[in-house]
C-alpha positions in Angstrom: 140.5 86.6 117.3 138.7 89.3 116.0 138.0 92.6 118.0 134.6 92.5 120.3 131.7 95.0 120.9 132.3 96.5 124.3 129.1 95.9 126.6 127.5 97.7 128.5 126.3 95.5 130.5 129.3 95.6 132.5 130.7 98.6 134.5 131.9 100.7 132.0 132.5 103.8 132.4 130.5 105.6 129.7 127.3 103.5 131.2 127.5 105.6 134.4 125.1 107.8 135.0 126.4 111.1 134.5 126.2 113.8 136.1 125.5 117.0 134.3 124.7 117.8 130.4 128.9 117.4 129.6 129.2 113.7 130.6 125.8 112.7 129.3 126.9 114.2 126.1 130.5 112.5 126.5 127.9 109.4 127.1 126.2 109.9 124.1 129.3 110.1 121.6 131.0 107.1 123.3 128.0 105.0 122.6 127.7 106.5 119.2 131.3 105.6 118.0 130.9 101.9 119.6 127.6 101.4 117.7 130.0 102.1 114.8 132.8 100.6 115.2 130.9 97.1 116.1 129.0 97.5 113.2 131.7 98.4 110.4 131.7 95.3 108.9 128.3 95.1 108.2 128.5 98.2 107.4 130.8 98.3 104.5 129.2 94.8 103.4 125.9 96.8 103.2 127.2 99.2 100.8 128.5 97.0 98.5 125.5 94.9 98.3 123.5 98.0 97.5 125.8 99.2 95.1 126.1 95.2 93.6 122.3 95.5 93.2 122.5 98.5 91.6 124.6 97.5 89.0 127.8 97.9 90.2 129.1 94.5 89.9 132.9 94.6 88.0 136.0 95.1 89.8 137.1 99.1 89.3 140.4 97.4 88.1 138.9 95.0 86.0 137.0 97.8 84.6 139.2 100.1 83.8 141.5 98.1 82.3 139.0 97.1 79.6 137.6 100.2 79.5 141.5 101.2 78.5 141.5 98.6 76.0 137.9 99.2 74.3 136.8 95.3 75.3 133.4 95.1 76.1 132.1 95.0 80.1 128.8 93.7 80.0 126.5 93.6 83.1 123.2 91.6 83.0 121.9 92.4 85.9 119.6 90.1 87.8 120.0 90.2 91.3 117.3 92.7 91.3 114.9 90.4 90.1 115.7 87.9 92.8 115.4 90.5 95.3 111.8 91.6 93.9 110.8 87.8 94.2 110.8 88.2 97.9 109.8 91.2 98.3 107.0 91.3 95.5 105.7 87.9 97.0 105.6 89.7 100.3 103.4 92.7 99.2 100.8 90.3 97.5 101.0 88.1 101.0 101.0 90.8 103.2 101.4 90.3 107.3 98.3 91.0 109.4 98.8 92.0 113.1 96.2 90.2 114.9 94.6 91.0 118.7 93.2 88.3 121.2 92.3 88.8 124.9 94.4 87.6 127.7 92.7 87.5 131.0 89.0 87.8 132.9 89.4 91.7 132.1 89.9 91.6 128.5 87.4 91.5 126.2 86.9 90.7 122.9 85.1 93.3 121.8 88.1 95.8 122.5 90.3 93.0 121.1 88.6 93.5 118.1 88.9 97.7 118.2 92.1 97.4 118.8 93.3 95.4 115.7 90.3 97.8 113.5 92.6 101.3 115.6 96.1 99.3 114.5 95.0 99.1 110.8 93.6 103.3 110.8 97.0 103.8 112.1 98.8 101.8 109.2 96.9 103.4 106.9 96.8 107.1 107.9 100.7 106.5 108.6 101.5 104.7 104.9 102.6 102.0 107.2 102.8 99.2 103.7 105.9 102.1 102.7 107.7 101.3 106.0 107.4 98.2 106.1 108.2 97.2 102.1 111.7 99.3 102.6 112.5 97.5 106.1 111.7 94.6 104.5 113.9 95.1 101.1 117.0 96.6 103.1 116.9 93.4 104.9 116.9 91.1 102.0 119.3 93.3 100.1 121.7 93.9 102.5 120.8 91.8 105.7 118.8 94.7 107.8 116.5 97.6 107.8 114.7 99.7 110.4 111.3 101.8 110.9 109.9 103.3 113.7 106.5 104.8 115.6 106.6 108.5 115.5 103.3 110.3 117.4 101.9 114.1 116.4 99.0 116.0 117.2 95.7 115.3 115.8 95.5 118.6 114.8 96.5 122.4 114.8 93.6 122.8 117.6 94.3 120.4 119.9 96.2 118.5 122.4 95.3 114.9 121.5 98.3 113.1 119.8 97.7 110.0 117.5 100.4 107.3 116.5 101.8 106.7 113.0 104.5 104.2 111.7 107.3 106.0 109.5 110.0 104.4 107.5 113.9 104.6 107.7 115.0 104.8 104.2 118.5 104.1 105.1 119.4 101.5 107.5 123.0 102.9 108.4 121.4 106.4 109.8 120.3 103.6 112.5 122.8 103.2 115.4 121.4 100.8 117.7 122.3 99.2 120.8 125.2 96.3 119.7 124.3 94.2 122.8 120.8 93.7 122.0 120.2 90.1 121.7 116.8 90.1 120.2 116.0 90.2 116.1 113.6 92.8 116.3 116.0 95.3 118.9 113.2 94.6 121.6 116.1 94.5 124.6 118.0 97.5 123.1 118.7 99.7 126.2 119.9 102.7 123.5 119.6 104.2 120.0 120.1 107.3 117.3 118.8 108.2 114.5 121.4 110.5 112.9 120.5 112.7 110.0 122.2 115.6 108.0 120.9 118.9 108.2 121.8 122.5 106.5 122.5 124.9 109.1 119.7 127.1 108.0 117.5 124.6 109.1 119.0 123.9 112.5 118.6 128.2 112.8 114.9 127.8 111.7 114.2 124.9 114.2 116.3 126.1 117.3 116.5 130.0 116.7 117.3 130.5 119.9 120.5 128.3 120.4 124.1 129.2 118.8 125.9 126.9 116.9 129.3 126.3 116.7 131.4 125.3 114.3 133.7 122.5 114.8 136.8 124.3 114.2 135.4 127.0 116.9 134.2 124.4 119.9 135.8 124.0 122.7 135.4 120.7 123.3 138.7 119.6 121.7 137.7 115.8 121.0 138.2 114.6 117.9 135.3 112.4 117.9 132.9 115.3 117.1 134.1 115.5 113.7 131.6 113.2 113.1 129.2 115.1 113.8 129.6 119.0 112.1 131.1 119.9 108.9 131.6 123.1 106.7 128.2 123.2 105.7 126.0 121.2 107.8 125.1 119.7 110.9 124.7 116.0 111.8 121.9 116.1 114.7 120.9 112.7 116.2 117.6 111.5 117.5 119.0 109.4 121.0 116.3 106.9 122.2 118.1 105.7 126.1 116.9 104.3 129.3 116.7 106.0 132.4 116.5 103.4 135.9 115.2 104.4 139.2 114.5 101.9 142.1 111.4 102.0 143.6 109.9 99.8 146.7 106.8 98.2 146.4 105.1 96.7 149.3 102.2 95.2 150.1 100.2 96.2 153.3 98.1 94.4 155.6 95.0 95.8 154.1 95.7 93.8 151.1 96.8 96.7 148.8 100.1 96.4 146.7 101.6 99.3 145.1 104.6 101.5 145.1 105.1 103.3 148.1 105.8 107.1 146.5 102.2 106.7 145.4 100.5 105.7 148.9 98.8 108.9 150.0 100.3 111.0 153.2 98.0 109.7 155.5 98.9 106.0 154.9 102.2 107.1 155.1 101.8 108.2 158.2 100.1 105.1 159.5 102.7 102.2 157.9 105.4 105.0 159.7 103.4 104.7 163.5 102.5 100.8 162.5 105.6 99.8 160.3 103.7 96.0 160.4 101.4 97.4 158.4 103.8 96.5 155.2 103.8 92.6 155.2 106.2 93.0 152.3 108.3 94.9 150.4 111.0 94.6 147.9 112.9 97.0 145.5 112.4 97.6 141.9 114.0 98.8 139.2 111.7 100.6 137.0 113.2 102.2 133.6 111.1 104.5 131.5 112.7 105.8 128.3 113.8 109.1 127.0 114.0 111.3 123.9 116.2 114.2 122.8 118.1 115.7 120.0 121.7 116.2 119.7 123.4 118.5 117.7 126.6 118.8 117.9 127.3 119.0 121.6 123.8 120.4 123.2 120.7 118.8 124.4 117.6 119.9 122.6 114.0 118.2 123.7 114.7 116.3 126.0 111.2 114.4 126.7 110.0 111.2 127.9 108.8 108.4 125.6 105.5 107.0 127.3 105.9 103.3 125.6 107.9 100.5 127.6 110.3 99.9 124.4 112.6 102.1 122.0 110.2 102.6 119.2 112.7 101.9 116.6 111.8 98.2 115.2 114.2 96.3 113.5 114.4 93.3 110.8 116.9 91.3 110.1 117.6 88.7 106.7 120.3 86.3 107.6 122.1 86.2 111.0 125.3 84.5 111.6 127.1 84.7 115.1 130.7 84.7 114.4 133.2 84.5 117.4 130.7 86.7 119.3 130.5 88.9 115.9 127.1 89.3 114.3 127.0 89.1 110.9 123.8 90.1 109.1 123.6 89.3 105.2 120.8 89.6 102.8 120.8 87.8 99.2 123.0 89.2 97.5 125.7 88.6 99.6 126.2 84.8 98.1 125.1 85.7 94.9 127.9 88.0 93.9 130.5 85.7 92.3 127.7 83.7 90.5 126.3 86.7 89.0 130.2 88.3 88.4 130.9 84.8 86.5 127.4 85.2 84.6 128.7 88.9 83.9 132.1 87.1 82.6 130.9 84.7 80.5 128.3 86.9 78.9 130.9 89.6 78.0 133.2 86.8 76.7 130.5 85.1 74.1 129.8 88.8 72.8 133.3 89.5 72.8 133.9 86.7 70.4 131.3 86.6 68.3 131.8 90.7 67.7 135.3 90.3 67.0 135.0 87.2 64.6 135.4 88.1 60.9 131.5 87.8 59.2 131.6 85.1 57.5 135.2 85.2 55.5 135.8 83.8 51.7 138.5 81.8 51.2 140.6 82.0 47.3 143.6 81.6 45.9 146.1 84.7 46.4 145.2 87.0 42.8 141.7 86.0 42.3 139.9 89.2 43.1 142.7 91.5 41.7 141.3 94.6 39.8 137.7 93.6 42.3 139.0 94.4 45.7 136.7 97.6 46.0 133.9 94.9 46.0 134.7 92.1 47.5 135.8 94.6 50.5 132.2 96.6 50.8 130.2 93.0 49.9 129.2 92.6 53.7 128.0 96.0 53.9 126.4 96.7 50.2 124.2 94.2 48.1 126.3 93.5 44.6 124.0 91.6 42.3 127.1 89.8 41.6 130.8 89.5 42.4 133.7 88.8 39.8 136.8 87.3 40.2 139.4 85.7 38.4 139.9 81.9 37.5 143.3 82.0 38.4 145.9 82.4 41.2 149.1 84.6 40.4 150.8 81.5 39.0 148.2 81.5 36.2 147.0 77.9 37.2 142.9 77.1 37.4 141.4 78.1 40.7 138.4 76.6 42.2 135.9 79.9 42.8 136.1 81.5 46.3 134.1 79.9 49.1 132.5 81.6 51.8 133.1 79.8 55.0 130.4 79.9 57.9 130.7 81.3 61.5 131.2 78.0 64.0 129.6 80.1 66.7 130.9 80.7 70.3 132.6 77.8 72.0 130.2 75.7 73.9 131.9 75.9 77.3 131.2 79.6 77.4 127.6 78.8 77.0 127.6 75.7 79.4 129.7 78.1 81.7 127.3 80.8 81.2 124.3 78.6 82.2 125.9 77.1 85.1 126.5 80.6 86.3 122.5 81.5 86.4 121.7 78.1 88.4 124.3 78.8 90.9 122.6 82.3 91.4 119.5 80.4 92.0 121.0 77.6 94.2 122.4 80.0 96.2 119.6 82.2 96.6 117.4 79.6 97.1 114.8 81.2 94.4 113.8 79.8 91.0 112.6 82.3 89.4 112.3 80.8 85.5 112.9 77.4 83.7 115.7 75.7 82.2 115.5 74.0 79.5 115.2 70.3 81.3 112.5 71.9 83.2 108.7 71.7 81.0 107.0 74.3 83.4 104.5 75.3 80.8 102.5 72.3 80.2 102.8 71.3 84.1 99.7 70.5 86.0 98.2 73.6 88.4 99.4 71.1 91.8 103.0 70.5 89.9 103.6 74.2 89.6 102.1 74.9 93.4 104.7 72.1 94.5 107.6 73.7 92.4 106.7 77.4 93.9 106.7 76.1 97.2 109.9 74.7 97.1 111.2 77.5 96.0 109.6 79.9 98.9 111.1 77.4 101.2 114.6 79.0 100.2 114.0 82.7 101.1 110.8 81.5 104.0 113.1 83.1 106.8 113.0 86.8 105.5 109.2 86.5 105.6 109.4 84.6 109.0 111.6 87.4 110.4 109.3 90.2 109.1 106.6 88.1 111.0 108.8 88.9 113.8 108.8 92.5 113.4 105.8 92.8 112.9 104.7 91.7 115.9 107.1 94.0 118.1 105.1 96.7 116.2 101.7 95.5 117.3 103.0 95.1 121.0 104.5 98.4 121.0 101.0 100.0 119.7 98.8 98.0 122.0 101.0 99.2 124.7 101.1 103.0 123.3 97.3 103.1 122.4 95.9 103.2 126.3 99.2 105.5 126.5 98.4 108.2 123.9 94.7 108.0 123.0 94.3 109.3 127.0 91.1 111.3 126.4 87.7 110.4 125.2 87.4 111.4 121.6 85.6 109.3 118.5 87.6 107.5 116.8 87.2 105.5 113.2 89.0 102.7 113.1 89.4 100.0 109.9 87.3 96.7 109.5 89.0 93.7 107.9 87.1 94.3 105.5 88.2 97.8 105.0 85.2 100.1 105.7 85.0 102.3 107.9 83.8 102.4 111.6 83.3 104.7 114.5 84.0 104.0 118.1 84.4 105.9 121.3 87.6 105.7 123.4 87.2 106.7 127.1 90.0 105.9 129.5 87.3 106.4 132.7 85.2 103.7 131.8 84.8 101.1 134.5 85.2 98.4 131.7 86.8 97.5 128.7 84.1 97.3 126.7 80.4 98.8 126.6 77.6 100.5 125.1 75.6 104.3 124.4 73.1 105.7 122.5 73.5 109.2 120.8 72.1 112.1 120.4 69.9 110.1 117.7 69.6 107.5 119.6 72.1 105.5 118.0 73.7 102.6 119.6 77.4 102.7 119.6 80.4 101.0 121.1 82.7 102.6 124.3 85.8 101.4 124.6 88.7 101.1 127.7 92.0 99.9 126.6 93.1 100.5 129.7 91.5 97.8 131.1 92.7 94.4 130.6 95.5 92.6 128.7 96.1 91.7 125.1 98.3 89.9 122.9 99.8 89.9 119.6 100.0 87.9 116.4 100.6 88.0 113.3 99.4 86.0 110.3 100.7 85.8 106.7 97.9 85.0 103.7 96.5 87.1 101.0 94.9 90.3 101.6 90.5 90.3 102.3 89.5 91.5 99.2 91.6 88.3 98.0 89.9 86.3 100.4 87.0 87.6 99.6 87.0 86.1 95.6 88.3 83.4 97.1 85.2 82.9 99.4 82.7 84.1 96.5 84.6 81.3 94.1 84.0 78.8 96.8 80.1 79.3 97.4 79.5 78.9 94.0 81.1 75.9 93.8 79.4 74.9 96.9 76.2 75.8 94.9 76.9 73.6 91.6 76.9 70.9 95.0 73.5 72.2 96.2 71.9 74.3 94.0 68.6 74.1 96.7 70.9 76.3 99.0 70.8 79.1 97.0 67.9 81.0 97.6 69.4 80.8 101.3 72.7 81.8 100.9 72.4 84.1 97.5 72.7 87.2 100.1 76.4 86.0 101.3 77.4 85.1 97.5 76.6 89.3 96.4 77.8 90.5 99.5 81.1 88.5 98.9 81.2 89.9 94.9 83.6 92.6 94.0 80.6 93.6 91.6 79.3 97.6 91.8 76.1 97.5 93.4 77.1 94.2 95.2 75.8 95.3 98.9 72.7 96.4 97.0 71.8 93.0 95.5 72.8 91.5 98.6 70.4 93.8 100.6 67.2 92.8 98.5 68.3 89.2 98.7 68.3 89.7 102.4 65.4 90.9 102.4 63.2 88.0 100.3 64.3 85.4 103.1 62.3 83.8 105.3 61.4 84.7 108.8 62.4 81.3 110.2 66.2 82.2 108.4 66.8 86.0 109.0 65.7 87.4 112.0 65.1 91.5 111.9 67.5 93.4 114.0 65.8 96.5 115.2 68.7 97.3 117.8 70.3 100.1 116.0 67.0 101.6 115.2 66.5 105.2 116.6 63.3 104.6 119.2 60.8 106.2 116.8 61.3 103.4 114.2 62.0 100.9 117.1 58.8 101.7 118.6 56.8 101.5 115.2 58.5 98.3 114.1 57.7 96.7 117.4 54.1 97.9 117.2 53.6 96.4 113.8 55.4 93.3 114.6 52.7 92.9 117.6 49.5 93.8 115.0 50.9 91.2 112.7 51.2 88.6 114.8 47.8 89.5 116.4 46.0 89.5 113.4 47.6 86.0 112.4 46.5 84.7 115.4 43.4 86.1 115.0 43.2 84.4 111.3 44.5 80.9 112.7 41.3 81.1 115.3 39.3 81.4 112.3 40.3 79.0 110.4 39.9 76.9 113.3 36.2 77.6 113.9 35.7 76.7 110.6 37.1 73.5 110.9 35.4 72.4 113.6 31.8 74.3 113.1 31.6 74.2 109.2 28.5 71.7 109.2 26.7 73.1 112.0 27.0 77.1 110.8 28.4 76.7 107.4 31.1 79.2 107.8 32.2 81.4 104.9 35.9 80.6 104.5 36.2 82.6 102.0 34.2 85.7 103.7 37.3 85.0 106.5 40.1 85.0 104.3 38.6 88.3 102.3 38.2 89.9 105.8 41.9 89.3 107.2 43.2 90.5 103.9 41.6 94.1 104.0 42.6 94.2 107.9 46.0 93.7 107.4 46.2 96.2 104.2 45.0 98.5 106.0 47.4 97.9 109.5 50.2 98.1 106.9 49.3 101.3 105.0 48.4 103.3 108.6 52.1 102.2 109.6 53.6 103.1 106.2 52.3 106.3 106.7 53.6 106.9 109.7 57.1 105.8 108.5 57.2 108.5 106.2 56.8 111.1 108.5 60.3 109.5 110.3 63.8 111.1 110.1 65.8 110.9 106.8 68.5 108.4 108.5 66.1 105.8 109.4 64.2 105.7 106.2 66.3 103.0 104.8 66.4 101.2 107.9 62.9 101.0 108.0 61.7 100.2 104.7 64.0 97.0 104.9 62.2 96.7 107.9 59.1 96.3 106.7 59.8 94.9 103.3 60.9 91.8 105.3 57.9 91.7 107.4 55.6 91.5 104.3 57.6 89.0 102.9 56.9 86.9 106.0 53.3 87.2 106.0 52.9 86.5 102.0 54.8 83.4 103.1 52.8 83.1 105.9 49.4 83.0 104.0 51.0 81.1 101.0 51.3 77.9 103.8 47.7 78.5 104.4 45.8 76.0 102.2 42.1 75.5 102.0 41.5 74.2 98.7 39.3 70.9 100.4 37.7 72.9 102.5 36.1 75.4 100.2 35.6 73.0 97.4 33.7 71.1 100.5 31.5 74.1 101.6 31.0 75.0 97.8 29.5 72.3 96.9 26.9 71.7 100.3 25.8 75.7 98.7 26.2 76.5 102.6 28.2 79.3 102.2 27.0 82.1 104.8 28.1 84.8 106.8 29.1 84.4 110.6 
């Protein structure tokens, strides 16, 4: 039975809590060394997948001993490309963390902040580089690792931001083996080990003296891991500190913990203990930070967030006997790609060693020729002489040249069996055989045959999923956390532009609204306030969505080509053309009232107050048109009416409504110009409609000819 992980779940001496900088250390390299020990097998699996998809994939024995011999040790490496089918399918699908509301104090406005905050923070942080090396250390080799680092917004300041780094190298990672959890969410432990000069340990800790291993006084061999001749191995230690605390609940209906009940209730629940209906203890673990060179404890801080920050992803799992195996691809694709390796080395083997294309003759034909007939496969003789006859002096047919048969077929079969066991046992199918017609396949045929052969690898992308959404649970847990002061923030749209919002943790909700010093609208934000949870979703990025969409509403308009003076505005907008918002703009701006109504909300109360004013003068002076025209139906025998005197009148009065508020307009700041323009472009467009749906046509051609035209 092979050896198990201690736990420390049980009561273990190196899980009590020490009591002074030496036993917390003692602690610390305990843990450290049973991190390592219950994860040498992976370990040195790990390396040799790396090096195997390097290119590292013959026996050093093997190797040698050809390499001894001058034979030929081919590698035709294409695990690589099986690994880059993964994780190249990954980048072009790549995982979105998603935020909804959970709760009557949630909103879905700060839902929708906190996804726009979580994508500024990927993208400030080059989160894509974590997450594409966590992701191809896990495929590769069966794991990987990144993490959530925080640093100051700037030189000037106090306010700290969060940003996603990578972990090149899984094995600097020694984390908790008792986690049960994929991701390393119930880790209770962790380090981050790294190599460092000693220089750089004086430059960062000038203050503290190092000493050597050979000099400390420790006496334990299991520092050696730690120090060497010419550097330091310092480790980053991520562990979990428990202290109980009682919470009660009190007759007044409060619950809380009772160190935070102020004196005077205190004092009350101590002359009226019934004041505390009930009460209970709690265990409440916060976690901690600190570096560890050598044998000293630098930094010691505490971590605000509720989990280690270090996020893990996992390929293949396999519980063995209470051992965990991780794997990636590779690991089963070895002795398929060693046999492919084989069989390729042997069919150039043999057709390099085979004579070119020999001449068979009777013994004494080329006598006095052997300079030629030697050099004939290297120099081009116009012709080649030779005898007649053997030595005997008998006739002999001329010498034939006898053709090369070509490598046995079982290499090749071999050869080819080889590459479809590296496929069947990666689960990818990555190009055709030669029973396979992939090129002349219909667009659905090839769809099914790629989704078949995603089915095969799914479960890295699935566990990435996973990881993914730690991450977001960890952020929407750190934002409230870290972002604890209210400062503007810009955060990122799914549609990547830019926006900017206010976070202020005093707000009595989670979500409301302000106008600026311009008089600007904008949003407030709490995340404080309220719950939210994560998910993640797997598709094509939005500017691929967006083609998509734009592909789709012309389709839509081959359907119903009446639509499109309705929905030409979406189509632009939805165009990855230059000038696209542009075009979409004046297309907005050409439909009718009934269909767009004008937003005047983010308007700064100048052009508010103007729009609003001409909106009322229009509509007055329609009404005062349709009143008209109503008189003239019903009075147009009696006073003969002038229709056309009307019409000429309500024209001038509204050209010259328009050109007193134009003018105005252009006395009005520089950064509602635009604003207002669109404005009024849209409100002209309604009233050209407007009078184009006034016909009179009967009416005047009536009045025309009774010559009763007058004045009223």
């Amino acid at each position: 039975m092979p050896e198990l992980a201690q736990t420390s779940k049980g009561p273990q001496a190196e899980d009590q809590k020490p009591k002074n900088d030496t036993d917390f250390l003692y602690q610390c390299i305990n843990r450290f060394n049973r991190c390592a020990s219950a994860e040498s097998i992976n370990r040195q699996e790990a390396v040799d997948d790396q090096r195997f998809k390097k290119g590292d994939q013959w026996p050093e024995d093997i190797r040698a001993d050809r390499t001894n011999q001058k034979r030929p040790c081919l590698t035709i490496n294409k695990i690589k490309t099986f690994v880059h089918q993964i994780t190249n399918e990954q980048r072009q699908n790549r995982p979105a963390i998603n935020i909804s509301p959970v709760g009557d104090k949630s909103d879905p406005e700060t839902a929708k902040m906190l996804k726009g905050l979580i994508r500024q923070i990927e993208r400030q942080s080059n989160a894509d580089v974590a997450y594409d090396t966590g992701f191809d250390n896990s495929v590769s080799s069966g794991w990987g690792y990144w993490r959530i680092l925080t640093e100051f917004e700037g030189e000037e300041t106090f306010d700290q931001v969060l940003r996603i780094a990578r972990i090149r190298n899984p094995l600097r990672v020694y984390m908790d083996p008792d986690a049960q959890e994929p991701t390393g969410s119930d880790a209770q432990w962790c380090f981050i080990s790294d190599m460092i000069t000693r220089e750089e340990f004086k430059d960062r800790w000038p203050n503290k003296t190092l000493t050597p291993w050979e000099e400390s006084g420790l006496g334990d061999e299991i520092y050696a891991n730690w120090v060497s001749e010419t550097h330091i191995r310092i480790a980053e230690y991520y562990y979990f500190e428990t202290k109980m605390r009682e919470l009660v609940t009190l007759s007044t209906g409060h619950t809380g913990y009772y160190d935070e009940l102020a004196d005077e209730v205190k004092d009350r629940i101590v002359e009226n203990p019934d004041m505390v209906i009930k009460k209970r203890s709690v265990p409440c673990k916060k976690v901690y930070w600190c570096n560890l060179p050598a044998y000293e404890v630098l930094d010691k801080q505490e971590w605000l967030g509720k989990w280690i920050p270090v996020i893990k992803c996992i390929g293949d799992e396999s519980d063995i006997e209470g051992r965990v195996i991780y794997a990636g691809i590779i690991r089963d694709a070895k002795d398929p790609q060693r046999m492919y390796n084989y069989w390729s080395t042997a069919e150039t083997e043999m057709v390099a060693l085979a004579q070119k294309a020999p001449y068979i003759m009777e013994e004494g034909q080329v006598e006095g020729h052997e300079k030629e007939w030697r050099e004939g496969n290297n120099k081009s003789f116009p012709y080649l002489l030779y005898k007649g006859t053997n030595v005997a002096g008998k006739p002999a047919p001329a010498p034939q040249r006898q053709q090369f048969a070509g490598p046995p077929m079982g290499i090749i079969h071999a050869k080819e069996a080889s590459a479809q066991d590296m496929m069947a046992t990666t689960g990818i199918r990555f190009d055709a055989t030669k029973g396979e017609r992939v090129s002349d396949e219909s667009g659905r045929a090839l769809n099914a045959l790629k989704m078949v052969g995603e089915l095969g690898s799914y479960h890295y992308t699935d566990n990435l999923a996973r990881s993914l959404k730690f991450t977001g649970q960890q952020l929407v847990d750190l934002i409230p956390k870290y972002y604890d002061t209210r400062r503007v923030l810009t955060i990122l749209r799914d549609d990547d532009s830019e926006q900017q919002v206010v976070i202020d943790p005093n707000l009595p909700q989670a979500a409301t609204k302000e106008k600026d010093a311009k008089g600007k609208v904008r949003q407030l934000y709490n995340p404080k306030i309220g719950q939210y949870a994560v998910a993640v979703t797997i598709g094509p990025s939005f500017a691929t969505k967006r083609q998509e969409a734009a592909q789709s509403m012309i389709d839509f308009l081959k359907v119903m080509p009446n639509s499109a003076p309705l929905i030409g505005d979406l189509i632009a907008k939805a165009m990855d053309w230059p000038g696209g918002d542009q075009i979409a703009e004046r297309l907005q701006a050409m439909l009718p009232p009934q269909v767009l109504q004008t937003q005047v909300e983010d308007l700064p109360p100048e052009a508010r107050s103007i729009v609003m004013s001409l909106q009322q003068q229009l509509q007055q002076l329609g009404q005062e048109h349709q009143k008209a025209m109503a008189m003239l139906g019903e009075r147009d025998k009696e006073f003969g009416l002038d229709k056309y005197k009307i019409d000429k009148d309500f024209t001038a009065k509204m050209t010259n409504t328009m050109a007193v508020y134009e003018a105005k307009m252009g006395g009005m700041i520089q950064d509602a110009a635009g604003q207002i323009a669109t404005a009024i472009t849209r409100m002209e467009t309604g009233m050209q409609l407007h009078k184009q749906g006034l016909s009179h046509e009967q009416e005047i051609s009536q009045l025309r000819q009774d010559g009763a035209l007058r004045e009223m």
